[in-house]
C-alpha positions in Angstrom: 0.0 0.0 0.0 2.8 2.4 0.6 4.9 1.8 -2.3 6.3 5.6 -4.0 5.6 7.2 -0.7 8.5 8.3 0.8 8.6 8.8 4.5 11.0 11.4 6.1 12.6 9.7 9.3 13.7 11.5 12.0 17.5 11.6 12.4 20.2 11.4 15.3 21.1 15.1 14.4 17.6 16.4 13.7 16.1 15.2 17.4 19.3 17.3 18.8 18.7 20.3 16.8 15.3 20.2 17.5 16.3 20.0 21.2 17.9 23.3 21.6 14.5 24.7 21.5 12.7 25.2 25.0 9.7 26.1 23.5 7.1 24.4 21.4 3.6 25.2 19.6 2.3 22.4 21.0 3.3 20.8 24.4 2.2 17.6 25.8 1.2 18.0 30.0 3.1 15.4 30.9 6.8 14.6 32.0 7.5 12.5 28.9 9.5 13.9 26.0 7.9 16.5 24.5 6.6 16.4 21.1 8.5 17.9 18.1 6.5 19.1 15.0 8.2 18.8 11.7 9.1 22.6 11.0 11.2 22.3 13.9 13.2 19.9 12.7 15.2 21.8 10.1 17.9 19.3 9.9 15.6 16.8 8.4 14.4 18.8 5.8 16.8 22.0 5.6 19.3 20.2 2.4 15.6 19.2 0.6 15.2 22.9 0.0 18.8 24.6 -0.6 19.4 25.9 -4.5 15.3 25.2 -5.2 12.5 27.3 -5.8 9.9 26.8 -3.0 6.4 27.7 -2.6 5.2 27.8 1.3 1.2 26.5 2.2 1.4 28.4 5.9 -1.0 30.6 8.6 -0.3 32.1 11.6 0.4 28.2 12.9 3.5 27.7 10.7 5.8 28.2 13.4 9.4 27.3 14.5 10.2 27.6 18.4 13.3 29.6 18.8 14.5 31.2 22.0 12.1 34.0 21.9 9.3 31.7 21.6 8.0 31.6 18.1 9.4 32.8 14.5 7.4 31.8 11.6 8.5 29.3 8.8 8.6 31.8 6.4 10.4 34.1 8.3 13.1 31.2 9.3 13.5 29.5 5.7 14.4 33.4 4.5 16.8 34.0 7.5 18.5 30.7 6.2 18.9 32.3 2.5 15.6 29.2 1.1 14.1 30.9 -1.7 10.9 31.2 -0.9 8.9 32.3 -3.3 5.4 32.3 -2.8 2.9 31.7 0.0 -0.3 30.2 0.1 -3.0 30.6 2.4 -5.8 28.9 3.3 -9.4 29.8 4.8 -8.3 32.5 7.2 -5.7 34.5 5.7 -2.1 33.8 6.3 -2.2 35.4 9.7 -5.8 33.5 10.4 -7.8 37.1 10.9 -9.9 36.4 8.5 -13.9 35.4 9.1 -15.0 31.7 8.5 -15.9 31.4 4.8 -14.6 34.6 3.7 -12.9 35.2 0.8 -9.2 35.7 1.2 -7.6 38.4 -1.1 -4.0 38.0 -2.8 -1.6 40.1 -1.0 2.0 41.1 -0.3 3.8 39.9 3.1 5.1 43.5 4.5 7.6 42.3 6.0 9.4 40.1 3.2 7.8 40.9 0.3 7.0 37.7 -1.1 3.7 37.6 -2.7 0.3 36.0 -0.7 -1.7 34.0 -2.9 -5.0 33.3 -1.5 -6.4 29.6 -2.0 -9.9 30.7 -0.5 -11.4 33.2 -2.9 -11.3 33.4 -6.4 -9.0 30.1 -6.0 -9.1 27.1 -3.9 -6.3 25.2 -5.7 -3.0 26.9 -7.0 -3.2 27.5 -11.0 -0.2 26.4 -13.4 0.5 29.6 -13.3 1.2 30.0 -9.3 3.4 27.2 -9.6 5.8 28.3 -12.9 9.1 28.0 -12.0 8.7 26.2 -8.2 10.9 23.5 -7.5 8.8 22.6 -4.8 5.7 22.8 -1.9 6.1 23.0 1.3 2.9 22.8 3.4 3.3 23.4 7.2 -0.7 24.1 8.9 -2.0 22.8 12.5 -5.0 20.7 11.9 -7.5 19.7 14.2 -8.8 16.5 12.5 -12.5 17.6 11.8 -13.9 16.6 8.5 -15.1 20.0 7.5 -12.4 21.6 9.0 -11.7 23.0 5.6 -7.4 22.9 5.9 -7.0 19.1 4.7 -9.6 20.4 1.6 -6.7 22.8 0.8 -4.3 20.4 1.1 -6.2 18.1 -1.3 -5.9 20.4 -3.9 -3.0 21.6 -3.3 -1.6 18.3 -4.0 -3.5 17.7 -7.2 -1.7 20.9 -8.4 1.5 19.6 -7.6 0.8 16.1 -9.1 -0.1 17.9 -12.5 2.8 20.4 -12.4 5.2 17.0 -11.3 5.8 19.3 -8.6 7.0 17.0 -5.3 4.9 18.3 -1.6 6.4 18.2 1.9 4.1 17.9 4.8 5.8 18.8 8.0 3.5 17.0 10.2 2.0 18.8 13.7 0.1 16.7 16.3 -3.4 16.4 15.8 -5.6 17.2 19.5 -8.5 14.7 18.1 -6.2 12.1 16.6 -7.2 9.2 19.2 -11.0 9.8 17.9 -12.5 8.4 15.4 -16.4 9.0 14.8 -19.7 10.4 13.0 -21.0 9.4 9.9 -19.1 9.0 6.9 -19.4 11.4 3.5 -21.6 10.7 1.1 -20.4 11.4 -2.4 -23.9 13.5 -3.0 -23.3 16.1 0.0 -19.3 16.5 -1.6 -18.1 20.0 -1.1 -15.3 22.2 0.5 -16.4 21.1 3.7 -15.5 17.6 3.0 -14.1 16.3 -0.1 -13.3 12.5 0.8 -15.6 9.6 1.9 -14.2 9.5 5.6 -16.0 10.1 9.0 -16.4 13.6 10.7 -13.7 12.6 12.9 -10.9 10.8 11.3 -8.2 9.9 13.6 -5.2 10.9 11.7 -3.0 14.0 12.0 -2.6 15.8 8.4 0.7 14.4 7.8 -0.9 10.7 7.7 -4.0 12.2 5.7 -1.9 13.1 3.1 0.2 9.6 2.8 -3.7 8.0 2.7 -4.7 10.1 0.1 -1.6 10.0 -2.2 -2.3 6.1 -2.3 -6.0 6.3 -2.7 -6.6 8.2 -5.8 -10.0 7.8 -6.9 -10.2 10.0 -3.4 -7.4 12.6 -4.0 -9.1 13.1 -7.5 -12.9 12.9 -6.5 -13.5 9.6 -8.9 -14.9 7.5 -6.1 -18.6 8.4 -6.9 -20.9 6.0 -8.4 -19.9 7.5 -11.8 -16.4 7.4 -11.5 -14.4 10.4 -12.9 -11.0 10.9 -14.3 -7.6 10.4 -12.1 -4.7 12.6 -12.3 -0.8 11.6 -11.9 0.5 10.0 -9.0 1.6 12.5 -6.4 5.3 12.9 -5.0 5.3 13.1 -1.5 7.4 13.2 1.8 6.1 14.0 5.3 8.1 14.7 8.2 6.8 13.4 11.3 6.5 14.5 15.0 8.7 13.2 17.0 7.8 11.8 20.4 4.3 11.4 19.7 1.5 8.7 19.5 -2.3 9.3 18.8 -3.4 9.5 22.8 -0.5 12.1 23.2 -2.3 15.0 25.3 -1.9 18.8 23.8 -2.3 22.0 24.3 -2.6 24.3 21.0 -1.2 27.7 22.0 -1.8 29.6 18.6 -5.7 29.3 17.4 -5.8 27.0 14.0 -8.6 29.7 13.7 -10.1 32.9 14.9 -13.4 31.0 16.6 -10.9 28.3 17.8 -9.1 30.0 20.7 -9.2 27.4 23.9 -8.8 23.7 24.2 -12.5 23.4 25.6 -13.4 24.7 21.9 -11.0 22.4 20.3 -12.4 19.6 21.6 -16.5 20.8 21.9 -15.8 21.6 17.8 -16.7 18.5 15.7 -20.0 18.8 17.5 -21.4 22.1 17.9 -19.3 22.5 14.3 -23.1 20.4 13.3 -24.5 24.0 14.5 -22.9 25.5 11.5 -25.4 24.0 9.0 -28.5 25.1 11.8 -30.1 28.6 12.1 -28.6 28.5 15.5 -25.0 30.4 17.0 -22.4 28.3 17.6 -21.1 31.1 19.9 -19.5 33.0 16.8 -19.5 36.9 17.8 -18.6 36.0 21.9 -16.1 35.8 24.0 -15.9 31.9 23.6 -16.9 31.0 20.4 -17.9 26.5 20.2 -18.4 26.6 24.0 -21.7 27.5 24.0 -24.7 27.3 21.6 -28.3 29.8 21.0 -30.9 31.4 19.2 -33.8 33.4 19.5 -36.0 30.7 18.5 -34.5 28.4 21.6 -37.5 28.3 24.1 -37.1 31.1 26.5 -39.0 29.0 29.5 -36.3 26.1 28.9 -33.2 27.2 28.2 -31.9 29.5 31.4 -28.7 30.0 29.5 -28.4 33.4 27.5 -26.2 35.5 25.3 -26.1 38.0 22.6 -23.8 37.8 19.7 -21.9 41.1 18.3 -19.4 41.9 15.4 -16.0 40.8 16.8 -12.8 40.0 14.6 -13.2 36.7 13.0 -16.9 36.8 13.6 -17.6 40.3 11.9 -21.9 39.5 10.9 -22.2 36.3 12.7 -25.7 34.9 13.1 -28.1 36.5 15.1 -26.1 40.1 15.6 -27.5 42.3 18.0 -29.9 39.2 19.2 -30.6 37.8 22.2 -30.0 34.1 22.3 -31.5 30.8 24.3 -29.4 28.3 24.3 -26.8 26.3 26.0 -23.7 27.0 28.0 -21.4 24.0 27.8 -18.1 25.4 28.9 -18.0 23.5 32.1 -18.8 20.0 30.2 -15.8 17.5 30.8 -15.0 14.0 29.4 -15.8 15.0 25.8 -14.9 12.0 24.0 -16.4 11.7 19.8 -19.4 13.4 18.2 -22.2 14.4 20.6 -25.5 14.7 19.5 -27.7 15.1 22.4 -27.3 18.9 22.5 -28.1 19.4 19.0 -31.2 17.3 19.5 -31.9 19.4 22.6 -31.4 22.2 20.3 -33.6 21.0 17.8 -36.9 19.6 19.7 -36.8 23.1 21.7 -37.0 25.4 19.3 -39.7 27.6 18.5 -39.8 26.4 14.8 -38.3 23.2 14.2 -39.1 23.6 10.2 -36.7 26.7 10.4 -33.8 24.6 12.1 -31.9 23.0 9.6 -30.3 24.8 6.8 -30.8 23.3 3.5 -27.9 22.2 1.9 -25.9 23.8 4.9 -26.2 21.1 7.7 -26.2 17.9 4.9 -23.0 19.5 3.9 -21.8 19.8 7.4 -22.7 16.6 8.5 -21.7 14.9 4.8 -25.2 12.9 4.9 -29.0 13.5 3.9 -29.7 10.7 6.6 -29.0 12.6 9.9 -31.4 15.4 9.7 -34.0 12.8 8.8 -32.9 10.5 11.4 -33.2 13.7 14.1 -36.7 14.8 12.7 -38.0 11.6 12.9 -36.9 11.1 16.9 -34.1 8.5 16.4 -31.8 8.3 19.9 -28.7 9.8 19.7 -27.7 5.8 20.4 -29.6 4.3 17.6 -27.9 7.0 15.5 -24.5 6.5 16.3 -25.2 2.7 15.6 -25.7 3.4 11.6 -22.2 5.1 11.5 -20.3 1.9 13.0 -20.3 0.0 9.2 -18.8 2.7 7.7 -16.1 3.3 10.8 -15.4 0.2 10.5 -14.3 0.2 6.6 -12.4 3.5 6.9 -10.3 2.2 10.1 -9.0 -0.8 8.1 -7.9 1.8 5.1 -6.9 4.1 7.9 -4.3 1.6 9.6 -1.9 1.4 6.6 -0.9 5.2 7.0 -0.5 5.5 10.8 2.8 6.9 11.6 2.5 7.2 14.7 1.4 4.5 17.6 -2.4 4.1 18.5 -1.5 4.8 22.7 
């Protein structure tokens, strides 16, 4: 299964460079080693990139610990004379200021002056032309291992463009915080879209770096040919991945630089793959407050049920969220522990206590969320969150034995 993938190991001299820094993005609680992302490990990956023309997929998570605490990739590939070239960003912007779904503008970085291309607005994969004269792609982003978390879609296309350029793609891996879970239903080719692009469940157990390796060897899903009329595959795509060091799937983390602007605490982190469901409601998913995915309203939540209130407002990264200026009923789940998988029961809740349940789902919003026609139907028609999750379990099943071939890193 993994033949033409090339894995980058970790060397004697890149664990001891990568040493020397006392700081890290993303730091296991624990008194084990800690973790080492790929970008930090410039000795592995430093002598890939000398004399070459690179391109850079990067945010505000694309960092390198150093002993002031942080310098970005960019910023550390130009202080070693790498020609960088270009930079991509994602959903976001390159510094991740930008409000969910917006459309990203091309820009200039002020600081190097190498030119931002946007790959969410008028593009969402790089064109021939973005890629003329680049040796090769580097993509360094922290994940968080939700389907419609809309980063591994970037990287999707970004490496069809580099497959049909014969451009080769390095992943420098980062830790995935939901890596140990996998759950939810998996996508249905009809409800395809930005939000999720491949036939896996909402939560997919792998960090980015071991996405890619999957879908470079599965490419009726890197090209989108899986549905039940086919389509047409590309070239085979050259890739490397650099992993983490001193990490396994149950490894504990704390992200200290938001993936996104609505993402700003662990509590959200891990609260995310199911108030994300919200997304495709008429309810807030706590866009426009203070803490954003902890807690959940509307003005059509039942005023006599739910004691829990707030009112959203223009803040940066939530700029017109939903219900602006509105006072909100809903639920306040900032105290909940032991969140473990997809949880249904508050959007249930949500659902049966709403003033009008016709006005709750978004059409093709939440089917696009959730990658499935079935679990609105299944939540109209008063299924148990129980007898839900047991319809997901076939298709789990399937995707974990394709999932186990690209593991890089041990299960616990």
């Amino acid at each position: 299964m993994r033949t033409g993938l090339i894995y980058v190991k970790n060397t004697i001299l890149s664990l001891v460079v990568a040493l020397c820094f006392s700081n890290i993005s993303l730091h296991a609680q624990s008194k084990s080693p800690q973790p080492i992302v790929g970008a930090a490990q410039l000795s592995s990956y430093l002598g890939k990139l000398t004399q070459k023309n690179i391109a850079i997929v990067a945010n505000q998570t694309s960092v390198v610990p150093s002993k002031h605490g942080y310098t970005h990739l960019v910023d550390t590939l130009n202080h070693l004379g790498v020609s960088v070239m270009k930079v991509f960003a994602p959903e976001h912007g390159f510094r991740g200021s930008q409000d969910a779904g917006a459309d990203v503008l091309d820009d200039k970085d002020p600081k190097t002056g190498i030119p931002l291309i946007s790959l969410h607005g008028v593009n969402r994969k790089p064109k021939p032309a973005h890629l003329d004269g680049i040796d090769l792609v580097v993509f360094d982003i922290q994940d968080v291992g939700v389907r419609f978390y809309t980063y591994i879609a970037t990287l999707q296309l970004v490496m069809q463009a580099c497959a049909e350029q014969g451009i080769p793609l390095l992943v420098l891996d980062r830790p995935n915080p939901n890596a140990h879970l996998i759950d939810g239903p998996v996508m249905e080719w009809e409800n395809k879209s930005f939000l999720g692009m491949t036939p896996i469940p909402l939560l997919y157990g792998m960090t980015i770096g071991e996405y890619a390796l999957m879908l470079a060897d599965q490419p009726s899903w890197l090209w989108e040919a899986y549905g039940p009329t086919g389509g047409e595959m590309g070239p085979k795509v050259q890739i490397e991945v650099v992993p983490v060091a001193h990490y396994t799937h149950r490894t504990p983390y704390v992200l200290t630089i938001p993936p996104s602007p609505n993402l700003r605490e662990s509590q959200a982190v891990a609260l995310y793959p199911s108030l994300g469901l919200f997304e495709g409601t008429t309810w807030n998913a706590g866009r426009g407050t203070e803490r954003p995915f902890t807690q959940v309203g509307s003005p059509m939540g039942d005023a006599k049920y739910f004691k829990h209130t707030y009112t959203p407002i223009a803040r940066p990264g939530a700029t017109d969220p939903k219900h602006k200026n509105k006072l909100c009923y809903g639920l306040d789940l900032s105290g909940v522990t032991q969140i473990e998988g997809i949880h249904l029961e508050w959007l249930i809740e949500a659902y049966q206590n709403s003033s009008d349940k016709s006005q709750f789902f978004l059409d093709p919003g939440f089917k696009k969320h959730a990658g499935t026609s079935v679990l609105q139907q299944q939540i109209e028609s008063g299924i148990s969150e129980q007898n839900i999750k047991k319809t997901w379990q076939p298709g789990i099943a399937e995707f974990k034995r394709i999932r186990q071939n690209y593991l890089l890193y041990p299960e616990h």
